[in-house]
C-alpha positions, 0 to 999 in steps of 0.5 A: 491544939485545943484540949478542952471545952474550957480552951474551945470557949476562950479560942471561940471569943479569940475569934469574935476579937480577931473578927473585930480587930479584923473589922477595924483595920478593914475600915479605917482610913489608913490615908489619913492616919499617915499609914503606909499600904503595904503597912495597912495590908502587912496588918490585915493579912497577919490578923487573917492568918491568926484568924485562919489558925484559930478557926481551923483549931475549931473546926478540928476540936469540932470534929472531933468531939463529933467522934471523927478520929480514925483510932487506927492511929493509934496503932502508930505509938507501937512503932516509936520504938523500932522507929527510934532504933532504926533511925539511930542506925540509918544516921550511923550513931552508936548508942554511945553517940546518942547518948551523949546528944541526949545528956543520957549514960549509953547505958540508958540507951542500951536498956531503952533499946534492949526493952523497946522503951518500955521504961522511957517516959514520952518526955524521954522518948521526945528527947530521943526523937529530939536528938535524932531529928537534930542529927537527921538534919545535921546532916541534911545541911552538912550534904547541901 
């Protein structure tokens, strides 16, 4: 995701390079540089993907210095922590069991529960998360 114009301008002279390296695999001639063409084909479809990744990352930044983001959003960030709760109990683990996946005391996880997280930081609240989608798909293998 690009963060700033500083970030949007080398993004922006990413792409005039991808477009050229692009340009020259496309022109070469892969016969007589004993290139094999799945080789020469592997190459150019992985500098289209690069070149694809990066445009759309423009296109979004454009968009949204534009003004086109629907702020409702936002209201998504007051749902983490019933979201964080109601995961650990649908996944059956005691606030002990994720505090020992998380490094926390169990009393951290009790008082962020208690509170709503209102005194996690977001690095804590993504370990959390990180923890949780670990044993989420844990379990997914486990049933396959």
């Amino acid at each position: 995701m690009i963060k700033n114009e500083r970030q949007y301008q080398v993004t922006t002279a990413a792409v005039a390079r991808f477009e050229q390296a692009l340009a020259d695999l496309r022109n070469r001639d892969v016969t007589a540089e004993g290139i094999h063409p799945r080789i020469a084909r592997a190459q150019i479809e992985g500098v289209e993907s690069q070149l694809d990744d990066l445009r759309r990352e423009l296109r979004e930044y454009e968009s949204l210095r534009e003004g086109v983001f629907p702020l409702d959003e936002l209201d998504r960030v007051h749902d983490i922590p019933n979201l964080l709760i109601k995961a650990r109990i649908a996944q059956r683990l005691t606030q002990k069991q994720l505090a020992d996946r998380t490094g926390l005391h169990e009393q951290q996880i009790q008082k962020y529960e208690a509170t709503d997280y209102d005194s996690a930081s977001l690095a804590r609240i993504q370990l959390v998360a990180g923890a949780l989608r670990k044993s989420q798909d844990e379990k997914a293998k486990a049933t396959a």
